[in-house]
ZAMARGU-4260 file (C-alpha; in steps of 0.2 Angstrom, whole numbers, plus 5000, padded with zeros to 4 digits):
<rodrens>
0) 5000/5000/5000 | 5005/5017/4995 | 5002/5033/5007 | 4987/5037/5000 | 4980/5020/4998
5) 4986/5021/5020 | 4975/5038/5020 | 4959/5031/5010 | 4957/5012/5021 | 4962/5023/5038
10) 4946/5035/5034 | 4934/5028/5046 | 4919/5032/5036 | 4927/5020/5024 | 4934/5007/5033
15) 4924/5004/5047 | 4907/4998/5039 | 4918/4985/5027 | 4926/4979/5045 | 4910/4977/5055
20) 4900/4971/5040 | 4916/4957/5040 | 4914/4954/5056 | 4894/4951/5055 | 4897/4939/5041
25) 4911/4929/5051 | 4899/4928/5067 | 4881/4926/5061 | 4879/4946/5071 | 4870/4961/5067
30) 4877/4977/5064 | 4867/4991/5076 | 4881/5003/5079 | 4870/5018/5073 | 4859/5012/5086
35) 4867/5008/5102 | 4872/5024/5115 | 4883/5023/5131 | 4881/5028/5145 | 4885/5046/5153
40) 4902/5047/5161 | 4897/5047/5178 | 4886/5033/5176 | 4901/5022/5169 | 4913/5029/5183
45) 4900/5025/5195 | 4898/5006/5186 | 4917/5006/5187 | 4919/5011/5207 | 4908/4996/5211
50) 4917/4984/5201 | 4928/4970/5209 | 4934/4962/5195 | 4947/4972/5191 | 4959/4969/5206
55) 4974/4960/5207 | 4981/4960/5189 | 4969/4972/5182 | 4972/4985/5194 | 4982/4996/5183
60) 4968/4995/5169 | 4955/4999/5181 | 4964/5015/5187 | 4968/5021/5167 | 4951/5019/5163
65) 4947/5030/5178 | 4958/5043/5173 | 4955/5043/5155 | 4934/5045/5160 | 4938/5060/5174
70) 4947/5068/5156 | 4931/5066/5145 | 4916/5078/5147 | 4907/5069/5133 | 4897/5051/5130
75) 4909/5040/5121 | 4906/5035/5105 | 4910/5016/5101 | 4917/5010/5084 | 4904/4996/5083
80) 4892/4987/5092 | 4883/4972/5087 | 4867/4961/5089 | 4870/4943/5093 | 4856/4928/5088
85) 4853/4925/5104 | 4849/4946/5106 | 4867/4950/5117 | 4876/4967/5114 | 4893/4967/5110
90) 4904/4983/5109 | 4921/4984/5102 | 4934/4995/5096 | 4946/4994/5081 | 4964/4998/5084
95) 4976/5002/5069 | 4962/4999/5056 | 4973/5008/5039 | 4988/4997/5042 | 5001/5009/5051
100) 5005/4997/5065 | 5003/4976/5070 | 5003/4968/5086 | 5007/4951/5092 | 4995/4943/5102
105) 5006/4946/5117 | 5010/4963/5116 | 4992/4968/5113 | 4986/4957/5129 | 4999/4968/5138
110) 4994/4983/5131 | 4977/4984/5134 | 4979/4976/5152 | 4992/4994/5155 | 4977/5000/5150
115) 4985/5009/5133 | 4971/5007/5122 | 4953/5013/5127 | 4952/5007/5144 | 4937/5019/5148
120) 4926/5008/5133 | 4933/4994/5141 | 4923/4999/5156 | 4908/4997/5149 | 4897/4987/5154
125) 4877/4990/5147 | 4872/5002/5135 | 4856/5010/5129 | 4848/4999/5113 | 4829/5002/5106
130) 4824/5012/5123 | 4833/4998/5135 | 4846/4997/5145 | 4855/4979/5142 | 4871/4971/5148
135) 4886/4970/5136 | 4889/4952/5134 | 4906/4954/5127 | 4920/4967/5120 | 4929/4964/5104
140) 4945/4972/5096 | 4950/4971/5077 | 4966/4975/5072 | 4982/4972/5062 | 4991/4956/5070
145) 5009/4952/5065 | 5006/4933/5060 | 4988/4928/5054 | 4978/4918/5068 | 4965/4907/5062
150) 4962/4900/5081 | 4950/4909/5091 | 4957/4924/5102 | 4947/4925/5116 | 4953/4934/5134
155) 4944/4934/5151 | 4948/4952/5158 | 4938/4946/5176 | 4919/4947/5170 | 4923/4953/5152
160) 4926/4942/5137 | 4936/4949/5124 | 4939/4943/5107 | 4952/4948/5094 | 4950/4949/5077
165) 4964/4952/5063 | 4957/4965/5051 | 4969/4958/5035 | 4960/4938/5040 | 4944/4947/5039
170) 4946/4955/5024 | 4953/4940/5014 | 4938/4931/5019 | 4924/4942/5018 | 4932/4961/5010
175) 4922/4957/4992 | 4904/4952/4998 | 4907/4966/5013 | 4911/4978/5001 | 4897/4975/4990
180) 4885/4977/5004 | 4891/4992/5008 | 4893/5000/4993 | 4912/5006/4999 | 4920/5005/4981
185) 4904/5014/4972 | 4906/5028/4986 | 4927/5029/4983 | 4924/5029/4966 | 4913/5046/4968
190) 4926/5054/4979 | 4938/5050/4966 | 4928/5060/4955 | 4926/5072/4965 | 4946/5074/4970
195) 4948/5073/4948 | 4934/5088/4946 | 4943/5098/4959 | 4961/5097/4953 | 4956/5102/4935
200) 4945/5116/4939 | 4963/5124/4945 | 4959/5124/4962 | 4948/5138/4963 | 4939/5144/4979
205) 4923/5140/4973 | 4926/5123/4967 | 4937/5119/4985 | 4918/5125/4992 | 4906/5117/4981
210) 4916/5100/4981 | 4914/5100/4999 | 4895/5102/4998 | 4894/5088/4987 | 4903/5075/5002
215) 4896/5083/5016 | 4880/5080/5007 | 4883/5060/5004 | 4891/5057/5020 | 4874/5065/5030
</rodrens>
C-alpha cells in the first residue's frame, strides 16, 4: 500500500462499515452501531467504582480507565456494536484499522491490560439499545496482527470476554461480499471523482467549496 491507499482504508467512514460488515458475516451478528448509545460518564465511573473484578492484575487497567473517564466531558462513542442471535450486545473498538501498525498477540494482551488502548470503553458494561438498558455480553477488538491467527482469540479480563480479530484475516475472507453490501468501492469511486473535478477546475475557491457540499451532502 501506497500513502494514499494508507489515507483512503484509515478513513473511518470507509473502513469501518467493510470491517463490521466482515465481522457480521464471520459471526452470524448484526450490525446496530448507529443504534446503540453509552452511558453518561458518571454513570460508567460509577459502574466502574463498584466493580471487583478488576483487582489484582487488572488493577492498573482499572485506574487508566478512571483517569481517562475523569478527562472526558462527553458520551463515548463506540466503533461498533453488534446484535448477537441470541439478542446479546457486544461493543468493540478497532485499533490500527489503515495498516500503520501490527501487534502480536502478546504485546496487545499487555497493552490493553496497561490500559493503553481505550480502557474507559473497556469499562463498559450496558448500554442504551431500542429504549433499553441491556448488559454487554462481550468486548471485541479488530486489528492488524503480526502473523495471521486462524484460532479463536478469546481473553477473560475478570467478568469481560474479549475477542480479537485480525482486520487483514477478515478481509481475505469476507472484503468482496462486505464491500458489496456496503457499497464502499461505488462511494470511493465518487470521491475520486470528485478529487479529479477539483484538481482540474485549477483549484479555485469556489470549486474547494462546492466539492465540499457535494461530500458533506453524501456522507449526511
Amino acid at each position: 500500500m501506497n500513502g494514499f491507499s494508507y489515507w483512503i482504508f484509515g478513513y473511518k467512514k470507509f473502513a469501518e462499515p467493510i470491517i463490521r460488515e466482515c465481522i457480521c458475516i464471520e459471526k452470524g451478528w448484526q450490525d446496530i452501531s448507529d443504534k446503540v448509545s453509552t452511558p453518561t460518564i458518571p454513570d460508567v465511573l460509577e459502574s466502574l467504582e463498584r466493580r471487583n473484578d478488576w483487582g489484582g492484575d487488572f488493577y492498573i487497567l482499572k485506574q487508566k480507565a478512571k483517569e481517562c473517564l475523569g478527562k472526558r466531558k462527553r458520551r463515548m462513542a463506540l466503533d461498533a456494536a453488534f446484535l448477537d442471535k441470541n439478542r446479546n450486545i457486544i461493543i468493540g473498538e478497532f485499533k490500527s484499522w489503515g495498516g500503520w501498525e501490527k501487534f502480536g498477540i502478546k504485546k496487545l494482551y499487555d497493552e490493553v491490560i496497561q490500559g493503553k488502548f481505550f480502557p474507559d470503553r473497556l469499562a463498559i458494561n450496558e448500554v442504551s439499545y431500542e429504549g433499553q438498558t441491556t448488559n454487554v455480553s462481550e468486548f471485541i477488538i479488530a486489528t492488524n496482527l503480526t502473523v495471521q491467527n486462524n484460532n479463536d482469540i478469546i481473553w477473560k479480563i475478570g467478568n469481560l470476554t474479549i475477542e480479537v480479530f485480525d482486520i487483514v484475516d477478515l478481509l481475505c475472507k469476507y472484503g468482496e461480499p462486505a464491500t458489496e453490501k456496503c457499497g464502499s468501492f461505488l462511494q470511493l469511486e465518487q470521491s475520486v471523482n470528485d478529487v479529479k473535478k477539483y484538481i482540474k477546475t485549477g483549484g479555485t475557491e469556489e470549486a474547494a467549496k462546492e466539492t465540499v457540499k457535494v461530500i458533506s451532502k453524501r456522507e449526511a
